[in-house]
N, C-alpha and C positions, 0 to 999 in steps of 0.2 A: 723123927720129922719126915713128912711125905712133901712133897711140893705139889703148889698147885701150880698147875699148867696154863698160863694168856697167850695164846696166838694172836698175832699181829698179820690181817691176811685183806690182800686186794687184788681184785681181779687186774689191775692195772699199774705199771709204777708212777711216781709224780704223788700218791695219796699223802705221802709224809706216813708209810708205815712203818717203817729205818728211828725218825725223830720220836715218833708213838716208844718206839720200844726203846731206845736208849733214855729219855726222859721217863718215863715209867720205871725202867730199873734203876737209875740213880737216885731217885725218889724210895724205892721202895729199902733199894742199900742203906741210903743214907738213915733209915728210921733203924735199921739193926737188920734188916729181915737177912738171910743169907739167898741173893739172888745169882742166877746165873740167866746170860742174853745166848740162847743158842742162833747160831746165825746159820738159816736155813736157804740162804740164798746165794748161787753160786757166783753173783758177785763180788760177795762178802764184803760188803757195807760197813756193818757193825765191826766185825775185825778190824779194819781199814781205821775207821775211825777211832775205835778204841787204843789203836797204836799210835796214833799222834799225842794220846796223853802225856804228860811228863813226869817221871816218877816220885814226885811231892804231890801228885794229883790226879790218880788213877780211878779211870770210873767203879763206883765200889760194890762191881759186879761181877763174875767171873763172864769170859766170852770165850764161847766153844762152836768152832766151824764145825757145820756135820752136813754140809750140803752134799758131799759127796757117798752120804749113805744112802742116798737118793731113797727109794721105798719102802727102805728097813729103818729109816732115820726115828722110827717111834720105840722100834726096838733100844735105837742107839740112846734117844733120850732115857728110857726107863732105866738106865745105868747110873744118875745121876738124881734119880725120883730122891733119895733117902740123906744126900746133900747138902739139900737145897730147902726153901721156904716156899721160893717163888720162883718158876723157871719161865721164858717169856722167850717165845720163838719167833724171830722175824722172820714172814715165807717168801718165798719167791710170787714177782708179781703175775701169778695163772693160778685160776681155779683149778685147772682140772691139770697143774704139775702133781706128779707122783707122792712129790715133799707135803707138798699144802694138805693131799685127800689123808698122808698118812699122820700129821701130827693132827689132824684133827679126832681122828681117833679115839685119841689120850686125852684132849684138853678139855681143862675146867670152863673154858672161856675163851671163844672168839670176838676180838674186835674187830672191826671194818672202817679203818679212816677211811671219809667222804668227804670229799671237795663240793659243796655247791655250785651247782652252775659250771658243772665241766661234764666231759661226757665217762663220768664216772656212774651214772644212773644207768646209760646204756649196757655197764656191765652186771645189773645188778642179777639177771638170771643166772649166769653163770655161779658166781658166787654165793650167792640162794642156797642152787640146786647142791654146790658141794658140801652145803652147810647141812642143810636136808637130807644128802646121804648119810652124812657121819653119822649124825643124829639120830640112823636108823641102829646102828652098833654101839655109839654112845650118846643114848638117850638124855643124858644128863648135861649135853653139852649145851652150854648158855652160848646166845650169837648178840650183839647190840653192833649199831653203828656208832659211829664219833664221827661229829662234826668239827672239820676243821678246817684250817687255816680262812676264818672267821673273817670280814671287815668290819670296821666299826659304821654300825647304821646299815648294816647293807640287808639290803629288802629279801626277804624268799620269794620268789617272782613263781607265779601260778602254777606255771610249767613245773615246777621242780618237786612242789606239793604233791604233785598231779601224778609223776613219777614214784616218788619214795614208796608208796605199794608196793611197786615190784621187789623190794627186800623184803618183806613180810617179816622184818625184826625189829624191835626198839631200839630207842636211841637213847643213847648215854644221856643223862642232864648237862652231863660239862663238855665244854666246849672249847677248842684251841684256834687261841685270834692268830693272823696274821703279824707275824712279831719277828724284830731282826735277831731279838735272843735266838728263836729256834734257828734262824740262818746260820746264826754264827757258834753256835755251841760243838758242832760237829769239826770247828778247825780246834778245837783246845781239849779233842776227845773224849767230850763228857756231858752233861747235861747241863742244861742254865742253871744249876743251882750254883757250878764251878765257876762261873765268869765274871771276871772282875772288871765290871762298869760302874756305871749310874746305878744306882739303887731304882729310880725311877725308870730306868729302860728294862731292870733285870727283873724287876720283883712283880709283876703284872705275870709275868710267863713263870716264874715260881708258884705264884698263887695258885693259876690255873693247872701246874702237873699236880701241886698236893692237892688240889678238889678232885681231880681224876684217881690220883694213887686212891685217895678215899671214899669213892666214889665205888672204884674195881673190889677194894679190899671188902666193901659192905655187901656189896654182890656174892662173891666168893663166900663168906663168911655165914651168908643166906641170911642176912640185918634188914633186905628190903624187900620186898615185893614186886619181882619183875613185871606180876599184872597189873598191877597198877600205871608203871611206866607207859602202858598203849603202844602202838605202834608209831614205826615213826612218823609217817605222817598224820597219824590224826593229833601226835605232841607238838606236831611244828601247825598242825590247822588253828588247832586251840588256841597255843600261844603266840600265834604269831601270824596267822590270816591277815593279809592287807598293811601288816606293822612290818617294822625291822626287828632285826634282832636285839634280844638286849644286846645294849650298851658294854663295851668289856674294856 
């Protein structure tokens, strides 16, 4: 087994790139895969929350802090390539930190949660250009945005269109609504798949991680056609010029 590597990376914190990666591995755990959440951020998020689980209910992911290998941290992942299925690195929120330019390195696949309508587009040159270098050493690195924390009906307003240019990378199909699951999943240290409500308040935010989990895995797996996906703005002009977003 070799693992493939998803970085979870934003120029800025607030994107929800913490909730991207813990929901992503618990999804991917939960189907069998052997995942591990390296927590690349000297926060440590992911640790943090992953200890509030309770041990009838452990995120079914291994979690390994290595913020502290600061520029050797890609060295330190490839230690654990031959482990794992899926390895998924949460970075610290800077393009140009030492962590972010080095696990991009290695990885199969960068994601970019995007908040519409926040001044998350003002970072998008930074994060571009770090994306852009990697890509100069690892050519094969896939970059897409994810849009998130969605409203329901909420309009892409011109401006925002007008911006996404400036990432010159597609955008995922799925998208993550505004939902109190993703608020509340991180006190019960695990993903909404773990939370015991309504069916009708959980299962909305379940649907959309496993259209994501399978969405990343079809990607990886090379099942689509990233030319096809277009960039992201000209997927959100098409679909959605003058409309709102689907409905979710």
């Amino acid at each position: 087994m070799t693992a493939q590597i998803i970085v979870i990376v934003n120029q800025k914190g607030g994107a929800g790139k913490t909730t991207v990666t813990i929901n992503l591995a618990g999804s991917l755990g939960r189907r069998g895969y052997q995942t591990a959440i390296i927590d690349g951020d000297e926060q440590s998020s992911v640790v943090e929350i992953a200890s509030l689980a309770p041990e009838d209910a452990q995120l079914p992911a291994s979690v390994i802090g290595l913020w502290k290998a600061g520029r050797k941290i890609h060295q330190e992942i490839k230690k654990f390539i031959d482990l794992y299925d899926y390895i998924i690195v949460d970075c610290p929120p800077a393009a140009n930190s030492p962590i972010t330019q080095s696990v991009l390195l290695i990885a199969d696949i960068a994601i970019v949660p995007f908040i519409p309508g926040t001044i998350d587009t003002l970072a998008a040159p930074k994060i571009r250009d770090a994306i852009e270098a990697a890509q100069v050493t690892n050519p094969d690195l896939k970059a897409l945005l994810l849009l998130n924390r969605i409203e329901t009906g909420w309009s892409i307003m011109k401006n925002i269109i007008e911006l996404l240019p400036s990432f010159k990378m597609p955008m995922l199909r799925t998208r993550l609504s505004r939902r109190a699951a993703y608020v509340e999943s991180p006190g019960i240290g695990n993903s909404v798949h773990q939370l015991k409500d309504r069916k009708e308040k959980i299962e909305p935010a379940v649907k959309e991680v496993e259209k994501l989990t399978d969405e990343v895995i079809a990607i990886l797996n090379g099942s689509v056609d990233l030319d096809a996906y277009g960039l992201a703005h000209e997927n959100l002009t098409e679909k959605n010029k003058e409309t709102s977003l689907e409905k979710v």
